[in-house]
PyMOL Python script that loads the backbone (N, CA, C, O; Angstrom):
from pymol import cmd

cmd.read_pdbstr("""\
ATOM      1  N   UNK A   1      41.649 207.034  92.940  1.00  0.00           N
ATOM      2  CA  UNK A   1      40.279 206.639  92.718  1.00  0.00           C
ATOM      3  C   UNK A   1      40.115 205.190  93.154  1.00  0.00           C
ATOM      4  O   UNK A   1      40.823 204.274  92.734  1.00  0.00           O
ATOM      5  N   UNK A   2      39.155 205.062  94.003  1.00  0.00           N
ATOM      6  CA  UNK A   2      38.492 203.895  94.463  1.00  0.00           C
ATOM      7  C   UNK A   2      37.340 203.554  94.085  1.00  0.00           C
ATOM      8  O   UNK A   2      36.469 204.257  94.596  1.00  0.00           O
ATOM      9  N   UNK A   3      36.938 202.714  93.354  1.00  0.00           N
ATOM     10  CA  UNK A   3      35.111 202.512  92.726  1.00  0.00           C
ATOM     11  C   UNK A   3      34.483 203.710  92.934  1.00  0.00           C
ATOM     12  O   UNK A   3      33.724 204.123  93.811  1.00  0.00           O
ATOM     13  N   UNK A   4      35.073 204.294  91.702  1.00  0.00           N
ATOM     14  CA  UNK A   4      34.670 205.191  91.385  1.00  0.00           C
ATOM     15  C   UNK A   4      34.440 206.418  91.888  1.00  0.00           C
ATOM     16  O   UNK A   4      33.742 207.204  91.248  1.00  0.00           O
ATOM     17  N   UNK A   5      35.100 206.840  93.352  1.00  0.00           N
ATOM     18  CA  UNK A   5      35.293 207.429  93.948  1.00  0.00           C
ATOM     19  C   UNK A   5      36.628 207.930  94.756  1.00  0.00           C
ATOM     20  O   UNK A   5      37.440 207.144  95.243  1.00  0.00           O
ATOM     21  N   UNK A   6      36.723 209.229  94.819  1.00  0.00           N
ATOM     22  CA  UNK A   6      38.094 210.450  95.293  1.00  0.00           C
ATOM     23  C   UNK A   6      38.365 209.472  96.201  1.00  0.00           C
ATOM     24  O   UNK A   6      37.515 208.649  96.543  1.00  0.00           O
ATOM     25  N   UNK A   7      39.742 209.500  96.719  1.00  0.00           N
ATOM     26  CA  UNK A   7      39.813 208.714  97.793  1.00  0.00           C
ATOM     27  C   UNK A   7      41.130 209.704  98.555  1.00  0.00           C
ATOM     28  O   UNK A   7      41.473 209.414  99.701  1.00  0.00           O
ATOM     29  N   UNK A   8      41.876 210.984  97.743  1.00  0.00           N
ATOM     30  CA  UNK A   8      42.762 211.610  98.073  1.00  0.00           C
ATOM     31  C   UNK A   8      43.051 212.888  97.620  1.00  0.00           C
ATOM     32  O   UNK A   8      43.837 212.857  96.674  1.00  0.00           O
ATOM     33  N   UNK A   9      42.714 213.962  97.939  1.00  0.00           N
ATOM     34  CA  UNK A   9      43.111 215.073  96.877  1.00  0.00           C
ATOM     35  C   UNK A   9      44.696 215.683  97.085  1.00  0.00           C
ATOM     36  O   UNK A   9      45.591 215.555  97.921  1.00  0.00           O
ATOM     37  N   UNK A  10      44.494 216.392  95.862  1.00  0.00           N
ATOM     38  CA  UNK A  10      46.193 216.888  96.250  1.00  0.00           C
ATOM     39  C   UNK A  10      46.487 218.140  95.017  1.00  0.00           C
ATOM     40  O   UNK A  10      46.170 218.359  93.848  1.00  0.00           O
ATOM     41  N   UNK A  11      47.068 218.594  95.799  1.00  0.00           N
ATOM     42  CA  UNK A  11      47.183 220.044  94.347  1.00  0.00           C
ATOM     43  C   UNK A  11      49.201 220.101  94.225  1.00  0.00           C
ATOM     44  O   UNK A  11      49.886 221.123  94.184  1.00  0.00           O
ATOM     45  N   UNK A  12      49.651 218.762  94.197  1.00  0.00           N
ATOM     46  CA  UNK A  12      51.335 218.925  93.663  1.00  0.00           C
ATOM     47  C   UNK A  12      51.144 217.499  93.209  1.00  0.00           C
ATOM     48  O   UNK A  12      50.333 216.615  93.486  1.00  0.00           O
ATOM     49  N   UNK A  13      52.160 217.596  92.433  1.00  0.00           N
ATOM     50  CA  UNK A  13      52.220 215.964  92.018  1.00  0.00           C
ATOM     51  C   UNK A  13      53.678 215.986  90.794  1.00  0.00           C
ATOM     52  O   UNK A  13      53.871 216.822  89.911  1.00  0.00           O
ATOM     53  N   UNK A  14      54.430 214.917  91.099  1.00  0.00           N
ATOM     54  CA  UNK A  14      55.999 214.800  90.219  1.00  0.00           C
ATOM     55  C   UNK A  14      55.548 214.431  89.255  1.00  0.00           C
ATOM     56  O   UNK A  14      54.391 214.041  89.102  1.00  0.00           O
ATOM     57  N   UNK A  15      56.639 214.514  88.222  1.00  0.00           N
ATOM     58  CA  UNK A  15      56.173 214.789  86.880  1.00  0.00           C
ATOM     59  C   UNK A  15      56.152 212.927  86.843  1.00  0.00           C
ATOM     60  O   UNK A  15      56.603 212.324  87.817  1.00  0.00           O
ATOM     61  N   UNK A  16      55.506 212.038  85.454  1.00  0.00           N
ATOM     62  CA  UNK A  16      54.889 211.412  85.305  1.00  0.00           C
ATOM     63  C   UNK A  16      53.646 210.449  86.149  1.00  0.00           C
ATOM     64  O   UNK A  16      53.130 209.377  85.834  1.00  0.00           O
ATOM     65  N   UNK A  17      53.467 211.214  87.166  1.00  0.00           N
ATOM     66  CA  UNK A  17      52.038 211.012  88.198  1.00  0.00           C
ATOM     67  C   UNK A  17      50.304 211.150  87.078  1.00  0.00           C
ATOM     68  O   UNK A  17      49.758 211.973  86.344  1.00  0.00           O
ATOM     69  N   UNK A  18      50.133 210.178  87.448  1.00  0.00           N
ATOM     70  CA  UNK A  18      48.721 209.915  86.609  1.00  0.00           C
ATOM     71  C   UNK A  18      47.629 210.957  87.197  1.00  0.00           C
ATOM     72  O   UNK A  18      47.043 210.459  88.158  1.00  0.00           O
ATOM     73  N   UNK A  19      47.236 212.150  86.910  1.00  0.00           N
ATOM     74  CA  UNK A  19      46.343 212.598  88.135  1.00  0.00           C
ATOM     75  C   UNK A  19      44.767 212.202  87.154  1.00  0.00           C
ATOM     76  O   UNK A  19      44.647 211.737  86.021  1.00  0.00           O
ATOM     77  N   UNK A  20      43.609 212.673  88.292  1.00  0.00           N
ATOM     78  CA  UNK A  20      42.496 212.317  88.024  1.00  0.00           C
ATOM     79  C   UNK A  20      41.373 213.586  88.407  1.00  0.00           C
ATOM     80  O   UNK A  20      41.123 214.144  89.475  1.00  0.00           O
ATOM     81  N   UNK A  21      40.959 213.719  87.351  1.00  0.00           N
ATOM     82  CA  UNK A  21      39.581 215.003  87.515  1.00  0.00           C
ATOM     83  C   UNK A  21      38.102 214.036  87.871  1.00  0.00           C
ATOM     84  O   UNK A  21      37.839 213.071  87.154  1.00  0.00           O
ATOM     85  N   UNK A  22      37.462 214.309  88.705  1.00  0.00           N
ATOM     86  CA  UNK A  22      35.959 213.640  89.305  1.00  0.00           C
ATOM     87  C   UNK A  22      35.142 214.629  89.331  1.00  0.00           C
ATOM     88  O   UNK A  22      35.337 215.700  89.905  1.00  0.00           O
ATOM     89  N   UNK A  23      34.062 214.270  88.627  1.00  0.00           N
ATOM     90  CA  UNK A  23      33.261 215.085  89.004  1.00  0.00           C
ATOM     91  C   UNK A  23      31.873 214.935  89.535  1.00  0.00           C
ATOM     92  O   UNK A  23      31.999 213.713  89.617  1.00  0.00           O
ATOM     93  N   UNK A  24      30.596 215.142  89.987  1.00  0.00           N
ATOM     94  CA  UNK A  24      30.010 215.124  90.924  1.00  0.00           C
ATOM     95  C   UNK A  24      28.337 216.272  89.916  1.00  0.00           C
ATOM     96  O   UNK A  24      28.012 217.459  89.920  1.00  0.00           O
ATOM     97  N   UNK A  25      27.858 215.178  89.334  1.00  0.00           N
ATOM     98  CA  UNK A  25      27.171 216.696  88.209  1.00  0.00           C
ATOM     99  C   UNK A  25      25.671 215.845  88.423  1.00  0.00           C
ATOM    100  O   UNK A  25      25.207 214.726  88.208  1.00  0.00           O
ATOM    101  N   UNK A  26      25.156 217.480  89.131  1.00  0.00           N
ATOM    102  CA  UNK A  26      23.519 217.073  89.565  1.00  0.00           C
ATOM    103  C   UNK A  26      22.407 217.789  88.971  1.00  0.00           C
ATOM    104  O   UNK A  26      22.489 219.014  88.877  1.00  0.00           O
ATOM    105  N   UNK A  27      21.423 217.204  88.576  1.00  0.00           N
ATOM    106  CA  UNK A  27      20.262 218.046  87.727  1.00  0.00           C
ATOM    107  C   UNK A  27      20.877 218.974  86.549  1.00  0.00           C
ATOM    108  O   UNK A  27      20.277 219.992  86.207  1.00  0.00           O
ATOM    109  N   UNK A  28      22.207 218.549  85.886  1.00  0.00           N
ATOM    110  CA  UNK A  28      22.194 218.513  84.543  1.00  0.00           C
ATOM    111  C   UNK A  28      21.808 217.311  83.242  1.00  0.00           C
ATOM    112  O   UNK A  28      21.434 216.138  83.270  1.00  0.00           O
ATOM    113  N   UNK A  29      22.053 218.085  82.373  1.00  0.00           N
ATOM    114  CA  UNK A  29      21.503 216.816  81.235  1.00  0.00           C
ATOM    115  C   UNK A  29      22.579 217.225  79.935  1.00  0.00           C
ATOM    116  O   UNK A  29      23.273 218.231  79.787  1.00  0.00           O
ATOM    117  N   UNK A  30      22.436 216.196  79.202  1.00  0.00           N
ATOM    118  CA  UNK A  30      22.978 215.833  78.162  1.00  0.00           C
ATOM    119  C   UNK A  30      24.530 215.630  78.204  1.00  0.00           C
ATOM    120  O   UNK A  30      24.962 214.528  78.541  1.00  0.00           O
ATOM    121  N   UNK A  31      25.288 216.528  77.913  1.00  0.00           N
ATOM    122  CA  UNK A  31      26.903 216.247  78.099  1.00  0.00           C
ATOM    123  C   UNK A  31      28.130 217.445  79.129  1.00  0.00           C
ATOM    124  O   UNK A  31      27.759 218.419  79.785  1.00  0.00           O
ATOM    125  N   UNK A  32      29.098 217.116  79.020  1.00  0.00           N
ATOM    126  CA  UNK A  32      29.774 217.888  80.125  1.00  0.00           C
ATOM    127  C   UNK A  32      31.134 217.296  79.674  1.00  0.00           C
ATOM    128  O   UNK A  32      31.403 216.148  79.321  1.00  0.00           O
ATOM    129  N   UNK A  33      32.068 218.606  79.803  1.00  0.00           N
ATOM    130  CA  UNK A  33      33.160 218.473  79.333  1.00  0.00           C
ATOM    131  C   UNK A  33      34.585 218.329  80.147  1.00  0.00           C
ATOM    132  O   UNK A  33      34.490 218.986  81.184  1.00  0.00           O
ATOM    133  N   UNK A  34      35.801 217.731  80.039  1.00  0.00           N
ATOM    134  CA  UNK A  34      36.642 218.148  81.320  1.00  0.00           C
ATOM    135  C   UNK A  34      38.105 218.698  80.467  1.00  0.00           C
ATOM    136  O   UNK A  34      38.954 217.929  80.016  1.00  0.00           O
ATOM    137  N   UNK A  35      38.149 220.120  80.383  1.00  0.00           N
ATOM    138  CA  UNK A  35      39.195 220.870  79.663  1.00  0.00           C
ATOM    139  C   UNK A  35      40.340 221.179  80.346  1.00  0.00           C
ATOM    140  O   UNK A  35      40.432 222.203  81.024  1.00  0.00           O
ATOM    141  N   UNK A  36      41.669 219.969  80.158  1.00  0.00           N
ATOM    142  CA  UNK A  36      42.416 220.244  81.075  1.00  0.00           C
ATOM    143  C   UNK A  36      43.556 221.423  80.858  1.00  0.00           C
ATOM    144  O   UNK A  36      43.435 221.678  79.660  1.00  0.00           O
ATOM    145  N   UNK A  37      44.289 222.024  81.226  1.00  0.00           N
ATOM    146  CA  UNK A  37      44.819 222.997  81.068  1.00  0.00           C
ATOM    147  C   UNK A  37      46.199 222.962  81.086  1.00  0.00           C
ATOM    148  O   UNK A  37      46.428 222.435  82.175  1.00  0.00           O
ATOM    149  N   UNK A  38      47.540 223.253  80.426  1.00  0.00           N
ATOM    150  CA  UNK A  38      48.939 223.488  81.378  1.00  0.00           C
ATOM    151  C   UNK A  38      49.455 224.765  81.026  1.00  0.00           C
ATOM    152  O   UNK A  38      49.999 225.018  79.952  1.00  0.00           O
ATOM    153  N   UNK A  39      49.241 225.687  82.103  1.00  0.00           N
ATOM    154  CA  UNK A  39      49.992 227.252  82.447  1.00  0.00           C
ATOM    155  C   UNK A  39      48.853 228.166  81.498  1.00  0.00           C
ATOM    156  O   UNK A  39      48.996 229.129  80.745  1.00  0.00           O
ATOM    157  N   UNK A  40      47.739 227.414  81.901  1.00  0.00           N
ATOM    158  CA  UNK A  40      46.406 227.863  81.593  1.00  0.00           C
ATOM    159  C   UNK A  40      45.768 227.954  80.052  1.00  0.00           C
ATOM    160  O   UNK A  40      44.790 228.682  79.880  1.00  0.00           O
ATOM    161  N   UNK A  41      46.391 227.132  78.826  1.00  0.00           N
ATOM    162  CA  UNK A  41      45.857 226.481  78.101  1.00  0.00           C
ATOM    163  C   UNK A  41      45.366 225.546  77.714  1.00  0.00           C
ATOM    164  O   UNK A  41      46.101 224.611  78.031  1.00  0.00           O
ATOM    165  N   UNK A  42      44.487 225.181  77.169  1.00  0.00           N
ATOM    166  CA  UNK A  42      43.716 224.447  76.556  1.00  0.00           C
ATOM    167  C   UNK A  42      44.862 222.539  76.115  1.00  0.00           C
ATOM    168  O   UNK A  42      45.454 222.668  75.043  1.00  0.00           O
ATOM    169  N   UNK A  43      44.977 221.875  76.428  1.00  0.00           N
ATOM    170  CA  UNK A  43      45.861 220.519  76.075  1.00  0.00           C
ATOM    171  C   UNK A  43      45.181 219.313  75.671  1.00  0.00           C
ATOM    172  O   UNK A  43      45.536 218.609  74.725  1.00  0.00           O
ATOM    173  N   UNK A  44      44.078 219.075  76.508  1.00  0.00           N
ATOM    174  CA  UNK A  44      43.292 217.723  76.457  1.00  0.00           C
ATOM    175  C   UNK A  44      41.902 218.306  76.621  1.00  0.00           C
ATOM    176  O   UNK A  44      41.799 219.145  77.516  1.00  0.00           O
ATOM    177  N   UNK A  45      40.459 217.924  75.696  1.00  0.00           N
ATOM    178  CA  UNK A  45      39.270 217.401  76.121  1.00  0.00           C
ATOM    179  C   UNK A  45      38.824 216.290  76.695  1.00  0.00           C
ATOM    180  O   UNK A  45      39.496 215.298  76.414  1.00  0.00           O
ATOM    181  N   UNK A  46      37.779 216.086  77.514  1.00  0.00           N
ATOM    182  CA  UNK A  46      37.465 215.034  77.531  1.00  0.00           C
ATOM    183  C   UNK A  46      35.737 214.926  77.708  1.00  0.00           C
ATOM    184  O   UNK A  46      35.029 215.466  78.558  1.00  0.00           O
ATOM    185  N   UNK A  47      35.411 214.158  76.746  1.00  0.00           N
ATOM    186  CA  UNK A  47      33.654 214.404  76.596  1.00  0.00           C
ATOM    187  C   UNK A  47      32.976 213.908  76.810  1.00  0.00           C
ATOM    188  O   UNK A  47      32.758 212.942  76.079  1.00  0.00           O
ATOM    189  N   UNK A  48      32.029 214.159  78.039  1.00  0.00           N
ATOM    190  CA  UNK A  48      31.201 213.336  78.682  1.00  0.00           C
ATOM    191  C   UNK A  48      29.623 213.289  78.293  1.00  0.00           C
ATOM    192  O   UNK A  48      29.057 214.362  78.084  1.00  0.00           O
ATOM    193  N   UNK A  49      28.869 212.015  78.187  1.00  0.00           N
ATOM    194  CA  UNK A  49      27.231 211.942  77.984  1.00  0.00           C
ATOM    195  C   UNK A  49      26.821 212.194  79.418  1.00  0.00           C
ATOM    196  O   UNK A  49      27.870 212.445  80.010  1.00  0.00           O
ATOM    197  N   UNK A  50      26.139 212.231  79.989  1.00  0.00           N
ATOM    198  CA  UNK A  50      25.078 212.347  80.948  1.00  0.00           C
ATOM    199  C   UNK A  50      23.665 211.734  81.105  1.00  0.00           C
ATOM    200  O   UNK A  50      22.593 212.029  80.578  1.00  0.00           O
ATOM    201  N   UNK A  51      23.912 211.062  81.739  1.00  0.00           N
ATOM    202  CA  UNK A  51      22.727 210.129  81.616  1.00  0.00           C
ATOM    203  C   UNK A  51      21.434 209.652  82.876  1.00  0.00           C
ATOM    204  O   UNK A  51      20.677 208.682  82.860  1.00  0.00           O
ATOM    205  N   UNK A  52      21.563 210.692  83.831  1.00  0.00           N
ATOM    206  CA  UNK A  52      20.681 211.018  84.804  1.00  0.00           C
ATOM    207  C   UNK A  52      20.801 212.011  85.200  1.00  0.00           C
ATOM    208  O   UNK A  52      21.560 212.850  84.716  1.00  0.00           O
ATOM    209  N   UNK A  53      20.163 212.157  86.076  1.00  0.00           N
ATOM    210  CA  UNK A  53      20.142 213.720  86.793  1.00  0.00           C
ATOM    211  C   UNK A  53      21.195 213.682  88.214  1.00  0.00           C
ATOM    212  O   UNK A  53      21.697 214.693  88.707  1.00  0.00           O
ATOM    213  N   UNK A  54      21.350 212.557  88.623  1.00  0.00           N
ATOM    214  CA  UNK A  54      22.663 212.723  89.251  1.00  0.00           C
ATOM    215  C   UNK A  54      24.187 211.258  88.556  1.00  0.00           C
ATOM    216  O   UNK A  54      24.195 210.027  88.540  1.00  0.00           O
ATOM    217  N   UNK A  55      24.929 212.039  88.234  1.00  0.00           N
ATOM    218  CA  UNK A  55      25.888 211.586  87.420  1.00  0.00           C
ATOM    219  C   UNK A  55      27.239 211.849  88.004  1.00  0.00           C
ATOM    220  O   UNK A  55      27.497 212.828  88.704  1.00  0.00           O
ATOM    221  N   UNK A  56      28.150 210.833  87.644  1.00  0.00           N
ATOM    222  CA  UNK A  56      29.660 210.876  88.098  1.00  0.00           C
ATOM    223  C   UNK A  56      30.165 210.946  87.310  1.00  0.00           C
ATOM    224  O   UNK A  56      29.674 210.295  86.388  1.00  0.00           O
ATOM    225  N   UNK A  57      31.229 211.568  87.026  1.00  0.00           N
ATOM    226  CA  UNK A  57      32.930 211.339  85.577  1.00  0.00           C
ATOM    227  C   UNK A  57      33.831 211.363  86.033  1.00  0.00           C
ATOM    228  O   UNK A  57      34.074 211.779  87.166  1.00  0.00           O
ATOM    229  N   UNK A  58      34.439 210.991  85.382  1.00  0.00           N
ATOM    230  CA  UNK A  58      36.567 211.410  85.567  1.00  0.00           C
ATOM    231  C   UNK A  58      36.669 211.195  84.638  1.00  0.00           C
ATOM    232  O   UNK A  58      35.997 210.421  83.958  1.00  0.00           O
ATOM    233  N   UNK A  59      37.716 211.951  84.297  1.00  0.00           N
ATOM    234  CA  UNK A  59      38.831 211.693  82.821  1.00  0.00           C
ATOM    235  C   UNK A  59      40.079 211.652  83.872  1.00  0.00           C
ATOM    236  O   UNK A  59      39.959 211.808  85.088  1.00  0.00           O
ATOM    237  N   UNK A  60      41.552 211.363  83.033  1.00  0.00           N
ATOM    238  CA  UNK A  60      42.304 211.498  83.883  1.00  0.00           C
ATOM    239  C   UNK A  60      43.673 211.276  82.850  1.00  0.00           C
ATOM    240  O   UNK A  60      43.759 210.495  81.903  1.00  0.00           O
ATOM    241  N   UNK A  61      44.828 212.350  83.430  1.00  0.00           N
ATOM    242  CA  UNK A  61      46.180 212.204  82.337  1.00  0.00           C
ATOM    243  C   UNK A  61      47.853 211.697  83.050  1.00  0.00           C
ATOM    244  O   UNK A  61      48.190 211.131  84.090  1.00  0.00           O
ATOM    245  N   UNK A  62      48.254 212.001  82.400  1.00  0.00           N
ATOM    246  CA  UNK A  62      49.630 211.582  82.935  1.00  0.00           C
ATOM    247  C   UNK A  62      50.291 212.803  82.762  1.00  0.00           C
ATOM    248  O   UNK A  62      50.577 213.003  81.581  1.00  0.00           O
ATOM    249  N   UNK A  63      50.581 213.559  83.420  1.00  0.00           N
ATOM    250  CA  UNK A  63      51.265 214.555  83.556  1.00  0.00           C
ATOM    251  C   UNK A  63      52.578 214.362  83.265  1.00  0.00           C
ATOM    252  O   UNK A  63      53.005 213.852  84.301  1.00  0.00           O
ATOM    253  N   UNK A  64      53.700 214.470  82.324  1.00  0.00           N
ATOM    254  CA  UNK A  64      54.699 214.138  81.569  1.00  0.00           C
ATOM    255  C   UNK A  64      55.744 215.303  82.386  1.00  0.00           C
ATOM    256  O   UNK A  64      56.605 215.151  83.253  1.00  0.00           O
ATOM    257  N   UNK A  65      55.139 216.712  81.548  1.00  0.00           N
ATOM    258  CA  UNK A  65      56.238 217.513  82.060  1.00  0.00           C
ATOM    259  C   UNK A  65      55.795 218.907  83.003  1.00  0.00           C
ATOM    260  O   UNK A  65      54.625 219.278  83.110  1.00  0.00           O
ATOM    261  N   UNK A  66      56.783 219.488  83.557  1.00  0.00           N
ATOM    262  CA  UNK A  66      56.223 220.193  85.032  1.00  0.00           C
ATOM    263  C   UNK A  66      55.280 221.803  84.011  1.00  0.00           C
ATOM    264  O   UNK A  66      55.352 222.462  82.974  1.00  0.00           O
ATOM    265  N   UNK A  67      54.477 221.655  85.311  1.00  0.00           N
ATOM    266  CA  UNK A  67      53.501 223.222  84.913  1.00  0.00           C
ATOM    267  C   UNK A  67      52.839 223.474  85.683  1.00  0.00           C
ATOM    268  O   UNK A  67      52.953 222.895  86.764  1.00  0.00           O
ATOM    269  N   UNK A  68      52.074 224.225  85.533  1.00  0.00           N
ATOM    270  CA  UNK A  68      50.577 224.665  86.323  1.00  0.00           C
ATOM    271  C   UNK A  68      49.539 223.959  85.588  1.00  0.00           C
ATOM    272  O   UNK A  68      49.464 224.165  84.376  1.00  0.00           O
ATOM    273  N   UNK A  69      48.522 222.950  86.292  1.00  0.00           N
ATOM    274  CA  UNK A  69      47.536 222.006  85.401  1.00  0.00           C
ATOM    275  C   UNK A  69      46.211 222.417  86.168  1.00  0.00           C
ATOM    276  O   UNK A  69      46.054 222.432  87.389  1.00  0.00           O
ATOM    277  N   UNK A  70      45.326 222.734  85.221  1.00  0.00           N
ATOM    278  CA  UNK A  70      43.697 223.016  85.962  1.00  0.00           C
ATOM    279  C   UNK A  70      42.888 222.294  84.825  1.00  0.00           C
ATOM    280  O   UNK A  70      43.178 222.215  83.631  1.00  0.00           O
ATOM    281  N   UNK A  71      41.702 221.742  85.553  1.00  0.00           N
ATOM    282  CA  UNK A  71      40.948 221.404  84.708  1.00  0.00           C
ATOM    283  C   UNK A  71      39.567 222.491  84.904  1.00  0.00           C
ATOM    284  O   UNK A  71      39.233 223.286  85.783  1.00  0.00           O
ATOM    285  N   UNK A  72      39.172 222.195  84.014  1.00  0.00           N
ATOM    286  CA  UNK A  72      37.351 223.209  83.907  1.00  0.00           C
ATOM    287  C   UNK A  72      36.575 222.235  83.447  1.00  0.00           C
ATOM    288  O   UNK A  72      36.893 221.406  82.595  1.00  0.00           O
ATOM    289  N   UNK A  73      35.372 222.341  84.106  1.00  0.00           N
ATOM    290  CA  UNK A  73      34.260 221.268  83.561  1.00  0.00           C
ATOM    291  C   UNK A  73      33.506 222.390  83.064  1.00  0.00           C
ATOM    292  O   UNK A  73      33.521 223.499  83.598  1.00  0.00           O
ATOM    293  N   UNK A  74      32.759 222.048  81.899  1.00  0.00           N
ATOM    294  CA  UNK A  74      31.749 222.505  81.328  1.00  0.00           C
ATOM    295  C   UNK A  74      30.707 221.555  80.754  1.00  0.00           C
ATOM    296  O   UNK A  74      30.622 220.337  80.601  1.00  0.00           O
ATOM    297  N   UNK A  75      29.853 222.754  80.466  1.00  0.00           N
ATOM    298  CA  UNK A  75      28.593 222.445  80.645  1.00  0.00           C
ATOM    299  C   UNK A  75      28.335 222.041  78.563  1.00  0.00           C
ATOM    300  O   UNK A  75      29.077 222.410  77.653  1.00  0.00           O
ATOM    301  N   UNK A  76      27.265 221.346  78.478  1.00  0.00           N
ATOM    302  CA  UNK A  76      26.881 220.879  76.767  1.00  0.00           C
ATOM    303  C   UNK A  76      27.306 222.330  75.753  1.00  0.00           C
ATOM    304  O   UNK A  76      27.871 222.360  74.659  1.00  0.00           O
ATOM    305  N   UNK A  77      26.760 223.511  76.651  1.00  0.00           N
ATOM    306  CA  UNK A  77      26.893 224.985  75.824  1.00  0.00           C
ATOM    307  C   UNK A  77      28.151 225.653  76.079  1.00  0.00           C
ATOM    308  O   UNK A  77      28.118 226.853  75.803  1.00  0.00           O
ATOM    309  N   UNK A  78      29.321 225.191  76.556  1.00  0.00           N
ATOM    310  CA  UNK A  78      30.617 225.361  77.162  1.00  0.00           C
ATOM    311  C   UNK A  78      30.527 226.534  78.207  1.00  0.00           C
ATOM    312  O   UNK A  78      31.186 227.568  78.090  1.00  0.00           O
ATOM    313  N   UNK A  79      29.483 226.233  79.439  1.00  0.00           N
ATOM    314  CA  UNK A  79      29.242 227.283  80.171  1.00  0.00           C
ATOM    315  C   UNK A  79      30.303 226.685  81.127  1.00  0.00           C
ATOM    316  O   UNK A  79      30.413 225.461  81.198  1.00  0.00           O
ATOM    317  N   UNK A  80      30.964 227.375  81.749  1.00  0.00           N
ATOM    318  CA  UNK A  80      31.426 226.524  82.953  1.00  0.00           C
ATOM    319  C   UNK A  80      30.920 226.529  84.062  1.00  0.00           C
ATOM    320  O   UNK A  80      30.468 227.526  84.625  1.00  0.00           O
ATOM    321  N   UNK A  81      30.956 224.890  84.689  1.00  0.00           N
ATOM    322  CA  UNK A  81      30.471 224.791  85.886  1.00  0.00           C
ATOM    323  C   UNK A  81      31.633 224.906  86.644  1.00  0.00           C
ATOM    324  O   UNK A  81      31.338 225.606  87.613  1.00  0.00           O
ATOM    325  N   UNK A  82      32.696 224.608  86.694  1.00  0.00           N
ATOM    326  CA  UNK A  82      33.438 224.162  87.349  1.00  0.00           C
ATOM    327  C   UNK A  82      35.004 224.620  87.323  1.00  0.00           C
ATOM    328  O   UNK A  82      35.690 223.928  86.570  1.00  0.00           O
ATOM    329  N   UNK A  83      35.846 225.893  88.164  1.00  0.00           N
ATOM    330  CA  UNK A  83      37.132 225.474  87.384  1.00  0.00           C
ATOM    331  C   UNK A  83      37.963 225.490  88.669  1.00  0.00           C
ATOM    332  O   UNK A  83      39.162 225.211  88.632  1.00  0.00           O
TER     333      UNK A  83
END
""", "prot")
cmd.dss("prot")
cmd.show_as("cartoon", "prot")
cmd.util.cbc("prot")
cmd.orient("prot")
């Protein structure tokens, strides 16, 4: 991340690598969530306000030990936008 913006994507990363979820959330309102996952459970929230109609986030973790990691963004009603 560069001011506030992706600057690299990547889907591997060694274990204690900091990774980073961005997101990109337009003509929603109120809050939005980033549910990160390892070997497809639930590990970390992270809870976002929303405060225009076009809005940026990241949350972001340190990946400790090896897995499969996904995040899901959702929506204030835990709809997902995003996984």
């Amino acid at each position: 991340m560069e001011n506030r913006e992706p600057v690299e994507e990547g889907t591997t990363f060694a274990a204690g690598t900091t990774v980073w979820c961005w997101s990109l959330l337009r003509n929603s309102e109120g809050a939005a969530k980033h549910v990160w996952k390892k070997d497809g459970k639930p590990v970390w929230t992270a809870n976002h306000k929303i405060r225009s109609k076009r809005w940026t986030t990241y949350s972001r973790r340190k990946l400790s030990k090896p897995g499969s990691y996904s995040v899901d963004v959702l929506g204030a009603d835990d709809a997902v936008w995003a996984a």
